[in-house]
N, C-alpha and C positions, 0 to 999 in steps of 0.2 A: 179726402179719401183716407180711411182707416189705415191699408194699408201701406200708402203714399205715406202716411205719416209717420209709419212706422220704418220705414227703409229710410226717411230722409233722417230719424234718431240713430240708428244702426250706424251707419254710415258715416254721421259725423263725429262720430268717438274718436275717429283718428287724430282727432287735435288733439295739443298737449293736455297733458294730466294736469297742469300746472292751474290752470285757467277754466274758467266754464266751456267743457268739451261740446256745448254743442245750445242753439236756443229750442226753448223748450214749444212744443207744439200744443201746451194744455195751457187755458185761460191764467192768468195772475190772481183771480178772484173767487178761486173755487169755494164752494158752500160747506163748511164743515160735513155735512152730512154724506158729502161724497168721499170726502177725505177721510172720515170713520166706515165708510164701506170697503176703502180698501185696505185700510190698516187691520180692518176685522177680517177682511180675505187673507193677506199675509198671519196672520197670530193663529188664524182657527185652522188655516190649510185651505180654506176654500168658504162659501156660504149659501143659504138653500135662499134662491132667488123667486119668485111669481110659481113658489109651487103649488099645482093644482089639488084639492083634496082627494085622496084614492083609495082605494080598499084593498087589501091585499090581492086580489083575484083581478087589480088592472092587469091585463098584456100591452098597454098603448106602447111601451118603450121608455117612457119619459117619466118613470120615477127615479126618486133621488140626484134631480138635474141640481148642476151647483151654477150660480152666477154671480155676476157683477155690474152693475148699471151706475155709470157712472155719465157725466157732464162734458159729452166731445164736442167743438166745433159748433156750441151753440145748440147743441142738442141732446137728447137725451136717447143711450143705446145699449146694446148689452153685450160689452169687451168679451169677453170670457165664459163659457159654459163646457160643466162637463157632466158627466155619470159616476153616479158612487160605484155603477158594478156595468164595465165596459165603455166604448168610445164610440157615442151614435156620428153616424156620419151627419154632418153638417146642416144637409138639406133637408133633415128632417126636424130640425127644429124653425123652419122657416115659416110653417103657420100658425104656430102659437107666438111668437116672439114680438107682437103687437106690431105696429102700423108702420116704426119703424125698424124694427128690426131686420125685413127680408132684404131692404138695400144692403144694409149692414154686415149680414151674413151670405148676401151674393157676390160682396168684394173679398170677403176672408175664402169662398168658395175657389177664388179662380186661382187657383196654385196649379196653375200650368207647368211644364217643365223648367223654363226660361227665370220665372217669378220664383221657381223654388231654389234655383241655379242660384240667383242673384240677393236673395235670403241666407241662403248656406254661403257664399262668400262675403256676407256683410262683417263689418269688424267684432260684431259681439258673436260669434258662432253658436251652434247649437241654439236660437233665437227660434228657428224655426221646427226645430224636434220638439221644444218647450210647446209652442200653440197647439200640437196634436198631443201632447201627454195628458194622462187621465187626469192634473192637476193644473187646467190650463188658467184658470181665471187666479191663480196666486202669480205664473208673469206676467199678468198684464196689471195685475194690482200694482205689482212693483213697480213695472215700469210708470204706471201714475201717479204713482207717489212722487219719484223722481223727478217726473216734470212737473211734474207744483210744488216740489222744492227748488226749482230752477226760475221758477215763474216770477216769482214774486215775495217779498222779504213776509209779507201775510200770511201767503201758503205756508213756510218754512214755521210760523210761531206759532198756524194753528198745529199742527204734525208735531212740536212739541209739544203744545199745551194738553193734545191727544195719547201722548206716548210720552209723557213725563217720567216714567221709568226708566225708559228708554231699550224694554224688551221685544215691541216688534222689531225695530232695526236689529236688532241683534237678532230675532227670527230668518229675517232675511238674510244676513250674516250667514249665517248658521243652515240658510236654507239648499236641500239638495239638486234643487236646479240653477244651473250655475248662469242663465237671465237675471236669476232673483238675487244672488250673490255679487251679480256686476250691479244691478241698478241700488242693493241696499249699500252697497259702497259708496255707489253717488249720496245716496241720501245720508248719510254718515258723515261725508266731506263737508255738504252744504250745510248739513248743519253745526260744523265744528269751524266753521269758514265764518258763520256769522258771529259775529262779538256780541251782539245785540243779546242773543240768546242765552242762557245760562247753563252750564257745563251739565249734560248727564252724568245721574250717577253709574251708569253702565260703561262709561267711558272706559276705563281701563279694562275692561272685558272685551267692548268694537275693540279695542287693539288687538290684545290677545286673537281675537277670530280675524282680524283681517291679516293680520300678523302671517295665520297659520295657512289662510289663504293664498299668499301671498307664494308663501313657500310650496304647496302641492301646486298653484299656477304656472310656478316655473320650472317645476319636474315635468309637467305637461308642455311644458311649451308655450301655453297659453299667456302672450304677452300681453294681450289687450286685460285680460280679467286681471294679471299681476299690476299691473299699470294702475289703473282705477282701484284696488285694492289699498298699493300703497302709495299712492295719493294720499286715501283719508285715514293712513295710520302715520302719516309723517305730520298731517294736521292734529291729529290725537297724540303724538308723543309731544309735540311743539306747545299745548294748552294744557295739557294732564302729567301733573308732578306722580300722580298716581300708576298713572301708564307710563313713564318714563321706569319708574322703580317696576314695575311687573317684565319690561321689556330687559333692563339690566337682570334681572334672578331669572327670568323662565326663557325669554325669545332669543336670546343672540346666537343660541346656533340656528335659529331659523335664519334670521337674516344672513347667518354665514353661509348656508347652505343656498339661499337664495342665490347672493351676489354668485358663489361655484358656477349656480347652473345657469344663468343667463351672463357671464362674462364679452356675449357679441352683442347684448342689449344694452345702448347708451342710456335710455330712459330709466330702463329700472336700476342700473347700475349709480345713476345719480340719486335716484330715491334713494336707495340705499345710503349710499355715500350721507347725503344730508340729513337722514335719521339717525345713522350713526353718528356725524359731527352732535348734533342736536343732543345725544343721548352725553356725549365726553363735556359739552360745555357752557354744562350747570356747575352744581355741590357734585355731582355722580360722577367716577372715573373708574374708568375698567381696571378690574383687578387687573398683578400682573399675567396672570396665567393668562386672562383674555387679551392682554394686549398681544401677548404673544401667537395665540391661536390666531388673531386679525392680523397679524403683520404681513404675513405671505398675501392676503387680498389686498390689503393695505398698499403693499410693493407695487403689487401688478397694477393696480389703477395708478399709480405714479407714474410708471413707467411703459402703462400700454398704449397701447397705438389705437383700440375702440374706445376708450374711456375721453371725455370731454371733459375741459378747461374747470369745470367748475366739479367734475369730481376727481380731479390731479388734485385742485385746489384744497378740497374738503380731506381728502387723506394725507397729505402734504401736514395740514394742521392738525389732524389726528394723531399723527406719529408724535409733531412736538408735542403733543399733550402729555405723551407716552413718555419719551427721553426727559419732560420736566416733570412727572411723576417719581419716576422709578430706576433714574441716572445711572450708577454702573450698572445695573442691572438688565438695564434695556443696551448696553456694548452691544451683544452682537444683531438688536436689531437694527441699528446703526450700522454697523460693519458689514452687517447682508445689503442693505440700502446702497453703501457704496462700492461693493462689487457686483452688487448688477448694474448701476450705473458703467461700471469700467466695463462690462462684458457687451453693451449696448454699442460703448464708443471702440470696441475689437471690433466689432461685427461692423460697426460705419466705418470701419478704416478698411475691412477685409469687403467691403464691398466695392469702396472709392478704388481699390488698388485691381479689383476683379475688372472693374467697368475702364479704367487707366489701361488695363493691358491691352487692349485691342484700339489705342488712341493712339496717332503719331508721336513720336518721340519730344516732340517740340511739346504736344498738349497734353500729354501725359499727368497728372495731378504728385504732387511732393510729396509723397507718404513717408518719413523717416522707420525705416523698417527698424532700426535700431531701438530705437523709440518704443514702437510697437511691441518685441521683444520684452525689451524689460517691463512694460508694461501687462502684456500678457503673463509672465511669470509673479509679477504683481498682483495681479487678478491671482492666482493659484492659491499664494503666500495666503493671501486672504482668504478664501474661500474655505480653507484649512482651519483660519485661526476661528474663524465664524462656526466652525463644527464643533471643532473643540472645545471651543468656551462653552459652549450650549450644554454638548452633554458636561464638560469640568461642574457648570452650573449645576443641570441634573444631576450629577454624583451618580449615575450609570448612564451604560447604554444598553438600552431597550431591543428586546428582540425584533422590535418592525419600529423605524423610523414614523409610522402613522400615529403612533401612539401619544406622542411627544407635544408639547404645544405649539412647539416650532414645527409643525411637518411640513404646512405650505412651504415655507418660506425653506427649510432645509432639503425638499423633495423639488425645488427649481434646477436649471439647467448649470449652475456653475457651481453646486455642492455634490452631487452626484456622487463624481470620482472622490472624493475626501469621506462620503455618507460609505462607501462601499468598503474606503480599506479600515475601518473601526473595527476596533476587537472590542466583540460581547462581552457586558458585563466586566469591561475594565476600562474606566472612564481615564480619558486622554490626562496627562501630566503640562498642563496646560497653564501660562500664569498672564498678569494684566502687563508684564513688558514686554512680552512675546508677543500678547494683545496689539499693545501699541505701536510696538515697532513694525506690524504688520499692516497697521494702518499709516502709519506714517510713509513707507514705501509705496505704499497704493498711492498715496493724496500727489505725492512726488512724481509719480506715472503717470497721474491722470495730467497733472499739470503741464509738465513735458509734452503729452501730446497733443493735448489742445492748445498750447499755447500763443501758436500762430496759427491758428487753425479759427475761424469765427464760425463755422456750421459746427465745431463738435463743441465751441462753448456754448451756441444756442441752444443744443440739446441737452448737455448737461446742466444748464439752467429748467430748461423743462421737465429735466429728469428729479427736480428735486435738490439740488448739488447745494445750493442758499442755505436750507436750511440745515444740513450736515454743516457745512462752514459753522454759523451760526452755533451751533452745538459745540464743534471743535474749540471756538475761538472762550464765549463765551464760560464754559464749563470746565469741571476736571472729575470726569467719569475716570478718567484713567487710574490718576491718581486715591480718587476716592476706592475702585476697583482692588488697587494694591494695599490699600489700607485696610480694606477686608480682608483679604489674602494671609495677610500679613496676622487680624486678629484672631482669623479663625485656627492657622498654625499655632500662635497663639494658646490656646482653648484645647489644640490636641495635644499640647506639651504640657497642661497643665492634669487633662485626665490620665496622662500617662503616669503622670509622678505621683496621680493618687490609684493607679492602679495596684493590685499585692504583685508581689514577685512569681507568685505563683501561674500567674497568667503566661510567663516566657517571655522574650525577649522577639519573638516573631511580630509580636503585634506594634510593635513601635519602629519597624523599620519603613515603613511608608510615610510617617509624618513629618512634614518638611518644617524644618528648621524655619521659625521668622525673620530670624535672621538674616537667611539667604533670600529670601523676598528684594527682589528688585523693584525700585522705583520706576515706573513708569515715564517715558520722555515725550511728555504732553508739552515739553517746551517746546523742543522740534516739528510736533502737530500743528500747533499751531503754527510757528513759523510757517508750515509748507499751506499749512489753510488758509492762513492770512497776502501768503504770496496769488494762489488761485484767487482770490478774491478782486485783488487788486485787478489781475488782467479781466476778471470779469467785469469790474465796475467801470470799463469803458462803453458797457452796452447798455441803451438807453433803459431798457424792462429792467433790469439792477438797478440804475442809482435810484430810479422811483421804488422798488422795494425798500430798497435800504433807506435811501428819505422817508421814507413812512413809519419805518422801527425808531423810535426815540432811544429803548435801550439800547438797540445795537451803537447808535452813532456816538451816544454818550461814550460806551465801552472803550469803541474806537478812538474816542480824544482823549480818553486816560490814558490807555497805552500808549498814543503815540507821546504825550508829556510824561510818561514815566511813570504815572500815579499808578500803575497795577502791579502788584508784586512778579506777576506771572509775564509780565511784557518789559524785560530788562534788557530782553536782545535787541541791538539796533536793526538789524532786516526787518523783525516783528513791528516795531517803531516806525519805522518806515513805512512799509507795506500799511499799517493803519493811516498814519496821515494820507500815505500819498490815496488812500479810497476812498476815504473823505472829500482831497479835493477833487478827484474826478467826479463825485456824486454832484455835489455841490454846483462847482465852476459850471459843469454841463447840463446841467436843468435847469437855472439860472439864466446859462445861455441862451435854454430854448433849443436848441439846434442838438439835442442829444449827444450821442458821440462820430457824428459821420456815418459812413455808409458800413454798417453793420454787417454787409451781406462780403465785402472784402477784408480780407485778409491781412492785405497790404493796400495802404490809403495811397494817393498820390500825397505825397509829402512839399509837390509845390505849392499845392492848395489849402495844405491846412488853416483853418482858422487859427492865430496864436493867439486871440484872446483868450484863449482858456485854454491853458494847458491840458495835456493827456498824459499822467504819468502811466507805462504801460511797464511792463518785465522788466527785470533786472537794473533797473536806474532807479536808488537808493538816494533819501534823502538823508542828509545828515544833520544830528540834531532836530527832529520833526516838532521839536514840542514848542518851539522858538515862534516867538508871535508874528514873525514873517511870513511864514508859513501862510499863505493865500491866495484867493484869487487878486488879478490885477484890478487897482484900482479904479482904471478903466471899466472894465467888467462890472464891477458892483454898481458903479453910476448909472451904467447903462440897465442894469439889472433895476434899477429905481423907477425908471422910465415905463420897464414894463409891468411893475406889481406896486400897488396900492397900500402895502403892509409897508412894516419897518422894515430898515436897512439890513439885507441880502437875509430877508425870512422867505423860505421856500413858496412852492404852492404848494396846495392841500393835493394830498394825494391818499389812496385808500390801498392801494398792492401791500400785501403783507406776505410777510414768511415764520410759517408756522401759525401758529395763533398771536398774532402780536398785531394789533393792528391798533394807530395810534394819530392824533391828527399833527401833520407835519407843521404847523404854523410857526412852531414855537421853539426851532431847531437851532434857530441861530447862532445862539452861544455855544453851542456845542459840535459846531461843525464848524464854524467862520471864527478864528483864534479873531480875530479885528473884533470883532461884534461885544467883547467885554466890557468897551465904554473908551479906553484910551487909546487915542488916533495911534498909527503904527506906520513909519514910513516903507514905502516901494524898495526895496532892493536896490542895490544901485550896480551891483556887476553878482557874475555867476560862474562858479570855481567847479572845476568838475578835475574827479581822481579816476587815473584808468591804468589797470596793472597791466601786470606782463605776464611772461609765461610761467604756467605752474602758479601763479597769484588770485588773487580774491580781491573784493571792494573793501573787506576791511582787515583783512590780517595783514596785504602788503603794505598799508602805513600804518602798521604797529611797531611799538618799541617793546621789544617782548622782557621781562624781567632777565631772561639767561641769553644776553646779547649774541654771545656764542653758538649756540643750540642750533645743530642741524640735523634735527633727528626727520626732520621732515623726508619722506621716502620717494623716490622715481614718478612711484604713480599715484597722481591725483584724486586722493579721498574727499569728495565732496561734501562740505559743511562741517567735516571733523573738526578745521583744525578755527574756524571761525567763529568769535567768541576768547580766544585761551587770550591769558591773563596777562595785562601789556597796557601800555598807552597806546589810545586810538589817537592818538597827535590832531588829524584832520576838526577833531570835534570837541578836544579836549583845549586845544591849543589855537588853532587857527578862528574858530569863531568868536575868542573873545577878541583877538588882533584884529578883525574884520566884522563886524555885527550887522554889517548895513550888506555883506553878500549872501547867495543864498550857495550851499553847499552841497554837491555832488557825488557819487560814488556808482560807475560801473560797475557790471560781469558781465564777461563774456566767457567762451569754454576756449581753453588752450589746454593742450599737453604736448608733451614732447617725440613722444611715438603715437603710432595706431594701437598697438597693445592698450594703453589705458586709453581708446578711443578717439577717433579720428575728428580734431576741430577744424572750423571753416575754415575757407582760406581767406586772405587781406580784405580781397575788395567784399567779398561778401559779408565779413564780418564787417567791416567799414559800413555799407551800406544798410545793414541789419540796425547799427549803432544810433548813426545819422537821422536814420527816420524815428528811434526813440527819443534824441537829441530835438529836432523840431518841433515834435509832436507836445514837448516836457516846456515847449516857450524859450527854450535856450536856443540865445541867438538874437534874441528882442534888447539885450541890453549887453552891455561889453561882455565875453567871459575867459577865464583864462585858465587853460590845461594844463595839468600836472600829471605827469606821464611817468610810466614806469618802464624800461625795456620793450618789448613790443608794442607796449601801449603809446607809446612819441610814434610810431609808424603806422598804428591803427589813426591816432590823428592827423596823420599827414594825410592817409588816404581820404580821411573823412574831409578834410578840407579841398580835394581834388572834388571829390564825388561835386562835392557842397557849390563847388566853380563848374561842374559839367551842367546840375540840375538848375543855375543860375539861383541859386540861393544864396544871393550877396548880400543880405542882410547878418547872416551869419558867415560870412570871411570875412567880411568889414569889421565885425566886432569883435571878432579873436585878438583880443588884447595880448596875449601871451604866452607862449607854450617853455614849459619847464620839464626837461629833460633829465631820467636819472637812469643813466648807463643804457641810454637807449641805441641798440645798431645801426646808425644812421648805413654804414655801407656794411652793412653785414655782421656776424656771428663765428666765433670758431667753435661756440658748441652747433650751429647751424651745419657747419662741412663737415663736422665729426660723422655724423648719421652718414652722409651721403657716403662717406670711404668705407662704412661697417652698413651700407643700407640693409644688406640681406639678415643682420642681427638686429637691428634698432627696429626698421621701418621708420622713417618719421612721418610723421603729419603735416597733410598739407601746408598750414601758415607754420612749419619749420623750415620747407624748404624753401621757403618765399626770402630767408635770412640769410641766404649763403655769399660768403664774401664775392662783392664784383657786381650784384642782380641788378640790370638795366632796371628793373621797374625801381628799386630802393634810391640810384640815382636821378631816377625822373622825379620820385616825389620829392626829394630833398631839393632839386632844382626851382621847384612849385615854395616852396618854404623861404628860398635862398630869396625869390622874387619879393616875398610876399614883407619880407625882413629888410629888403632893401626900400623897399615903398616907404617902409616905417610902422605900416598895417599891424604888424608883430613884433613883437619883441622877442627873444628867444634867451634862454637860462639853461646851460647844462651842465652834467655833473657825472664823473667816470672814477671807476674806482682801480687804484694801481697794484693791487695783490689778489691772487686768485680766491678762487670760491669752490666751497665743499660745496658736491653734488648729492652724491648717495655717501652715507656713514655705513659702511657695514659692521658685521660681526669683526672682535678682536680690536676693535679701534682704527681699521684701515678706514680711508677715505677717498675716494677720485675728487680731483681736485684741477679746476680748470680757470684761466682767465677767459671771461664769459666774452665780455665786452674789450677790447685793447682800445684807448684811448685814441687811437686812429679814426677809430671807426664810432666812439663816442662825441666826437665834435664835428659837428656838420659840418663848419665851415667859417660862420658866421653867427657872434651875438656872442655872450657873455661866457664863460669856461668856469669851473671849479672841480679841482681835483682833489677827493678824499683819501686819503690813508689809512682806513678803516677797514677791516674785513666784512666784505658785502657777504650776506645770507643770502640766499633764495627765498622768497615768503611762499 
């Protein structure tokens, strides 16, 4: 039945675009002659079928009938009739229409209300307004066409060898019944779908028209005609170098306008998405101005919540096309990217803590509000810097913000307030370290908050966060940024000085000296991007990205051996190795990185054949061929892969467009893998400061022994790095080669004024579980403790006896103490007598001479020294210590530690003479 056959084509359009929507209900072997009837109905508009001869003076009704007779179902009938002048009702053409026509035209007859109901709801609409339009035998032409191009690879070669032009299809294209517009899109796809066939030359035109189609489809609404539309214009830009370049010069505001107006449609948002990647990655790259007008669509499919997997994916890669084209210049699309990122993980913190308020006190969720704070102010800084540059870039600002390339992306929710306080036509004084430094504080928020946190790094992973990393690490947009800055100042000092005198001296007060150009602190960027990385590459979907990137992981073993000029900092060094081995060790493993979905693992379960190195536990000296997984591991890693020694699997996840086959990573991720055997480690030395201290400045020997310029309150990462011997890495690895090397952070200060740190146990606990997690504990290792840090491991080795983690109190070979409180502190009592001025922080008041708890753990120590278990080493110094230097040369000056209180009890003593600094 004609019209059974026609609701069952209707109907199943709802399949994807992707794939043949639907089987075709016309034979696979149609006769060319019918397949020239209807391409001659589509071209001419219609055709004059079994017309009767007549004289002007007929009245029958039935001149100028147009039809169509085409091969249905094993028969032969007549699809389509109409009148050059009016629309005869149906029934009256039911006695001429031969023998079988009247079945034919008694099924198209019965449009009952129910049958018209269920036509006007079918997926292609307006299907059934087409059947009674004066031009009825042109859709159903179409629609035959379409199903014998679906029928059969014959059908599709006779329909070209017919339309070698390739001008009916573009008829239908072009045609204003939008049945004929949907089925000549089928027929467009299928035959651009066949390789067999050879390219029309109309091709880059079907794009052009499906293009344009594409775009009015979805000002309509009409998602089914947008759908099928750009289907077979993402198969024409994918085969046609032609239609690619007509799409780059004429179509990309259609498609942008497209993507605008269907932003809740995943289907065509993905079209989209994959004809845009398709158009970025040939020879073709979007100007800048385009990449900048796509970044704001660009964003939101990254970061939206309708958009699917696969067009995060496809924009994700677009951008880096963008930041590898046109590096400082694309800053602030970068810098918009990661404050909407931050604005994403406000909004999950301001909900976690909405949904928390109405929870008992016990299941309350840990939101660090503090955190949050500076984070949010983070977001601002940013949000600022990202206006600013754009219009410094523009060199004005424009009376409407829409005008601009950037308007998506600067007309979002977190530029608003910074779009609104701009003054007209006076573009912001804006430079690339103001830049930086605005992004370095962001990366440093964002890190902080997620850091214990595994839902907001899963999101900032899906947000995109990899490939900014990736950007930060790898590049120096910043730096290049200020080198512009710097030339174009430059350039204004040189037209100055060829300016006459007569011009005034007003015009030369605005041109900034290059001089005063500041360098950009892309080393701190990095440091803070390399440290997020780190906590992220314990999650399985990361180390398979990053094993897939060849260049990144190369990058990454430079820096950690030193080879890159830009990675001299030891954190940055570190943080590189230690992401390496977390990629590595745990894909290897097989077993990922544990249960993802927690925050905090049970730490009696860890696996320790593979270490996890997580936050703040610093490798020292990373570049050192020890640096590995256990030997153990790699064997067993033998067992399960086929390839050579500890070569990955083949994995395909990329970030950005980098996509690369893992096989071949070996050398550049597994330091063993270069050819000469490399022994296991044989013990493991771990450094832990005290208060007001750091992992690398407290064992520094700084050039001005003296020097206590250092102030009350703790400026984070300033003073790390200044000019000194790192003794730990300088000195101790060559006396020890066969250990591996150590270095904690944790947060201490000494008031709540510069910020309130944990207290004992939790910082202990906190420690412990990076401690297990890092394989320390698998072979002897021995503590070198600073002032609070000898009682952070006291507590750690209590925790370490509650959690029955005897593996690690067994092998605590030895703790060396240097001017550590064993029973207390007199700068600890000092607060408590002045508390109302000082406040101290928590783990200060945990120091106060006499504290039961300080006596219990020393007790725990005193056991564990008398077993023989430990050995014990300390060292107390007998002259006070400058605290704060002030103005004038005054100083407060205190014995920190009194020798009382510096020797537990038990084990070896040495007392220095030297004047102790604070680090």
């Amino acid at each position: 039945m004609l019209v059974a056959a026609i609701m069952d084509i209707v109907t199943s359009n709802c399949d994807t675009i992707e794939k043949t929507p639907f089987k075709s209900s016309l034979p696979g072997n149609a006769t060319m002659r019918d397949i020239a009837a209807a391409i001659q109905v589509i071209e001419e508009g219609g055709m004059y079928f079994d017309e009767p001869e007549k004289d002007d003076d007929s009245d029958d009704g039935r001149s100028g009938i147009k039809g169509i007779g085409i091969k249905i179902l094993e028969g032969t009938t007549v699809l389509g009739l109409s009148r050059t002048s009016g629309l005869a009702p149906l029934g009256d053409l039911n006695a001429n229409a031969g023998e079988e026509t009247p079945k034919t035209f008694a099924l198209l007859s019965k449009h009952d209300n129910s049958s018209q109901a269920n036509l006007s709801s079918a997926v292609i609409p307006g299907l059934w307004d087409d059947l009674h339009c004066q031009h009825v035998a042109v859709p159903f032409a179409a629609w035959a066409l379409a199903n014998w191009a679906m029928a059969s690879d014959t059908n599709r070669s006779h329909i070209q060898e017919l339309d070698r032009d390739g001008q009916v299809v573009m008829t239908a294209l072009m045609a204003p019944e939008r049945t004929v517009k949907w089925h000549g899109s089928l027929v467009a796809r299928l035959l651009l779908e066949d390789l067999k066939l050879p390219l029309s030359d109309s091709v880059s035109d079907w794009s052009s028209s499906l293009l344009a189609t594409v775009s009015h489809a979805s000002k309509t609404e009409d998602i089914s005609l947008a759908q099928v539309a750009l289907s077979a214009f993402l198969v024409s830009v994918d085969r046609s170098d032609k239609a690619q370049k007509m799409v780059m010069e004429k179509g990309l505001h259609l498609m942008r306008d497209s993507a605008r107006k269907t932003r809740k449609h995943k289907a065509v948002q993905e079209g989209l998405s994959k004809a845009l990647e398709l158009l970025c990655a040939g020879d073709m790259h979007l100007s800048l101005e385009e990449s900048q007008k796509w970044s704001g669509i660009l964003l939101s499919w990254v970061l939206g919540k309708v958009a699917s997997d696969t067009v995060q994916s496809s924009a994700r890669r677009i951008l880096s096309r963008t930041f590898e084209d046109y590096g400082p210049h694309s800053v602030p699309i970068s810098q918009g990217w990661l404050t909407l990122i931050m604005n994403e993980i406000l909004n999950h913190s301001k909900t976690v803590s909405a949904k928390g308020a109405s929870l008992p006190k016990n299941e309350k969720p840990k939101v660090d509000q503090s955190k949050v704070t500076s984070a949010t102010q983070s977001t601002n800084l940013l949000a600022v810097a990202v206006v600013n540059l754009a219009m410094a870039q523009l060199g004005t600002v424009p009376e409407s913000v829409n005008n601009v390339p950037l308007a998506d992306l600067l007309l979002s929710e977190p530029f608003a307030v910074p779009i609104k306080n701009l003054k007209k036509d006076s573009p912001p004084k804006f430079n690339a370290a103001e830049s930086a430094l605005a992004t370095i504080k962001a990366i440093k928020s964002l890190t902080d908050v997620c850091a214990e946190d595994s839902v907001c790094q899963n999101k900032i992973v899906d947000f995109g966060i990899l490939c900014l990393l990736r950007r930060f690490l790898l590049s120096d947009d910043y730096e290049k940024l200020g080198a512009i800055e710097a030339y174009d100042a430059s350039r204004a000092l040189e037209a100055r000085d060829r300016t006459p005198d007569s011009l005034g001296e007003s015009s030369i007060t605005d041109i900034q000296d290059p001089c005063s150009v500041r360098v950009p602190a892309s080393a701190h960027i990095r440091r803070h991007a390399a440290r997020l990385l780190t906590i992220l590459s314990l999650l399985p979907q990361v180390q398979k990205i990053i094993l897939a990137d060849e260049t990144w992981c190369k990058w990454l073993d430079d820096c950690a051996k030193g080879n890159i000029s830009c990675c001299n900092d030891p954190k940055t060094q570190s943080y590189a190795r230690a992401s390496l081995l977390n990629v590595y060790c745990n894909q290897q493993d097989g077993s990922g990185s544990g249960d993802g979905g927690s925050s905090k693992p049970d730490i009696s379960n860890m696996n320790s054949n593979c270490p996890r190195y997580g936050d703040m536990i610093f490798l020292i000296n990373p570049g050192l061929p020890h640096w590995k997984c256990h030997e153990k591991e790699r064997q067993s890693g033998k067992k399960n892969e086929s390839s050579s020694e500890g070569e990955p699997a083949n994995v395909t996840d990329t970030v950005g467009d980098h996509v690369v086959d893992a096989s071949n990573l070996s050398s550049s991720i597994d330091p063993s893998s270069s050819g000469s055997h490399v022994h296991d480690p044989e013990f493991d030395v771990i450094f832990l400061h005290g208060l007001r201290g750091g992992p690398f400045k407290t064992w520094r020997i700084a050039e001005d022994k003296s020097s206590t310029k250092s102030g009350l309150v703790e400026k984070i990462d300033q003073e790390a790095g200044k000019l000194g011997t790192f003794w730990p890495s300088e000195w101790l690895s060559n006396d020890f080669p066969q250990a591996r090397l150590f270095t904690l952070k944790y947060k201490t200060n000494l008031t709540e004024w510069s910020g309130a740190s944990l207290p004992l146990q939790e910082v202990s606990s906190m420690i412990l579980e990076k401690l297990v997690s890092a394989g320390i504990g698998d072979r002897p290792v021995v503590f070198v403790t600073h002032s609070m840090g000898g009682l952070v491991v006291k507590q750690i080795l209590h925790k370490a006896k509650e959690e029955k983690l005897d593996k690690l109190v067994n092998n605590t070979a030895g703790v060396v103490f240097y001017s550590c409180p064993h029973f207390g502190s007199k700068l600890a009592d000092m607060p408590w007598r002045m508390g109302l001025v000082l406040r101290p922080a928590p783990s200060i008041g945990e120091l106060r001479s006499g504290s039961p708890r300080l006596v219990e753990l020393n007790d725990l120590l005193r056991q564990l020294h008398k077993k023989g278990v430990v050995e014990v080493l300390s060292f107390c110094e007998t002259k006070v210590t400058p605290i704060v230097e002030g103005y004038g040369g005054w100083a407060f000056r205190m014995e920190i530690v009194p020798i009382e209180s510096a020797y537990p009890g038990f084990g070896e003593l040495v007392v220095s003479t030297s004047i102790y600094k604070i680090p």
